[in-house]
C-alpha positions, 0 to 999 in steps of 0.5 A: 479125161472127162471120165476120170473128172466124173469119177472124181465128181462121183467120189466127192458127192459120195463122201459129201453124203456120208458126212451129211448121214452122220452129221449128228454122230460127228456133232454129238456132245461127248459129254451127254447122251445121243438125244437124237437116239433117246431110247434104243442105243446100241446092240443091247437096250433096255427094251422094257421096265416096270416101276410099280411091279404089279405082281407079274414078276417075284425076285428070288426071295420072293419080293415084287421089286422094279425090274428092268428088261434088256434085250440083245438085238445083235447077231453076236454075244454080248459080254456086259462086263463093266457095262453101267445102269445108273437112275441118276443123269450125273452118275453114268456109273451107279451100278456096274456088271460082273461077268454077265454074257448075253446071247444073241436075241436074248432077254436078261432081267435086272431088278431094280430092288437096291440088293447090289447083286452083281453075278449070276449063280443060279446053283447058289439061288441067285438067278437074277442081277439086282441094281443097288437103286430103285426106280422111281414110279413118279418119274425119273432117269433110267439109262443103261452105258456100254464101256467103250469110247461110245458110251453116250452115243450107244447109250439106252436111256429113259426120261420116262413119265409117272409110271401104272401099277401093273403096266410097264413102259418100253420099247414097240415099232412104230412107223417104222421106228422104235418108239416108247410106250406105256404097256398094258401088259408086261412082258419081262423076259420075252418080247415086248406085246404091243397090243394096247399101248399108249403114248401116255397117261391123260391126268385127273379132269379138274372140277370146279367144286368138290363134293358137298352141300349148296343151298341153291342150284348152281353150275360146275365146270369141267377142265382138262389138267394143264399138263394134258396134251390138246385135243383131249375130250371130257365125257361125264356122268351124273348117275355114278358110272364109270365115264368111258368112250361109250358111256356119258356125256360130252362136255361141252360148257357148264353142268347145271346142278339142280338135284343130288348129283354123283358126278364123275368125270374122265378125259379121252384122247387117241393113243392116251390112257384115258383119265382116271375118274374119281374113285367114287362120285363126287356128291354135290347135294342140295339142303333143303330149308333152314330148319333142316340144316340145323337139325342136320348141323346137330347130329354132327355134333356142331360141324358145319354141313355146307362146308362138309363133303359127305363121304358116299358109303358102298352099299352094302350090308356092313356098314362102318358101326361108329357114332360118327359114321351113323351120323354120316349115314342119317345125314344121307338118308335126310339131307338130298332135296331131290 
């Protein structure tokens, strides 16, 4: 007697543990996507995706189009008949396939170019598929459905961040999961390389004044974007170099700027992209007297110079040749204090 009770005991714990494992498959909303699973889905996922093509991949008609990884991560062949890529969460079924099988551990590239090809026939110069949308490089939905009553729970879906030239975002382990990450080198069609990777990109360092001409020393703040994670650290420099985690100073409250000063500025973070800095310095340069200021002011044929920001030419023997370019570059030559 006391057997047969604990093999019923034995038997309602294990059901009980079943029903707690798959508490969040049970209460899924049949209407959305599984955000409990957000990008690796089912046996076939998108496991990698460029939005601005960097030049690593051409389609068949030689165009650098959005393309999208899928990888086959089961032991069979899948057919992807009437599977779905869609760039739009209101539309599951924007782009279906044709017969298309994927073997077991392969790669099949999709480009994201709005061509609508929807079978292969390599013996007719069509070797890949290509959806009827284009992706998004400022950030969108991307998300890839099976056919069967699972569609939502096995789905491969994106909500994916602003995206690099050149870089891609997919699929890498990590922790002993499947996490996405920004990719510093693409892989389509093989394996994902996770060498250096980020969680995401750090936005632009605000500054508090733009390039210029000030008639008296003054300080400039520095500040890291709303949207940055915490913890970020801005370095700067004020000799026109690239700020980087090696070069520059930490920022640590108000830049006094006394003298012409190229200033630039950049945001670290652990497992970020650091923040691209200015494309070139920001000039913040210092006039020197009244009278020079009027002597300047006329060589811009009026304009106003403590308004103005001056554009720093690369040094170099071409220079632009216009009247107004040689107006820019005396301005150079006669206007810094320092």
């Amino acid at each position: 007697m006391a057997m047969r009770r604990r093999s019923v005991w034995v038997f309602w714990g294990l059901l009980a543990l079943c029903l707690l494992l798959s508490l969040d498959r049970i209460f899924a909303d049949p209407d959305g996507p599984d955000t409990a699973n957000s990008a690796p889905g089912g046996a076939v996922v998108i496991s990698e995706f460029s939005a601005v093509n960097g030049g690593e991949l051409a389609d068949e008609d030689g165009d650098f189009s959005d393309w999208i990884e899928l990888h086959n991560r089961s032991l069979l062949p899948v057919n992807l008949a009437d599977w779905t890529l869609t760039d739009d969460p209101g539309q599951r079924d924007k782009w279906t396939f044709g017969e298309v099988t994927l073997a077991p551990g392969d790669y099949l590239i999709v480009f994201a170019s709005g061509k609508s090809r929807r079978t292969l026939a390599p013996e007719e110069g069509r070797p890949y598929l290509h959806t009827n949308f284009r992706l998004s490089s400022e950030g969108g939905y991307l998300a890839l459905f099976p056919p069967t009553s699972r569609h939502f729970i096995d789905a491969s879906v994106y909500e994916y961040p602003a995206q690099l030239p050149g870089h891609s975002f997919g699929l890498i382990a990590e922790g002993g999961e499947q996490v996405t990450r920004f990719l510093a080198q693409p892989t389509p069609g093989a394996a994902n390389d996770g060498t250096e990777h980020w969680a995401g990109v750090l936005p632009e360092v605000k500054i508090s004044a733009g390039g210029g001409y000030f008639t008296a020393p003054f300080s400039v703040t520095l500040a890291p974007a709303a949207a940055s994670p915490p913890g970020a650290v801005i370095r700067y420099t004020t000799d026109g170099s690239t700020p980087t985690e090696q070069n520059g100073i930490v920022y640590t409250g108000p830049v006094a700027i006394t003298r012409t000063t190229p200033l630039r500025a950049s945001a670290f973070l652990t497992g970020y992209r650091p923040s691209p800095p200015p494309p070139a310095p920001i000039s913040l340069c210092r006039m020197c007297s009244p009278s020079r200021r009027s002597r300047l002011a006329g060589l811009q044929r009026g304009a106003s110079i403590a308004s103005t920001v001056a554009p720093i030419w690369p040094e170099r023997r071409s220079r632009p040749t216009t009247p107004w370019t040689r107006g820019w570059s005396t301005i150079r030559r006669m206007a810094p204090c320092s």
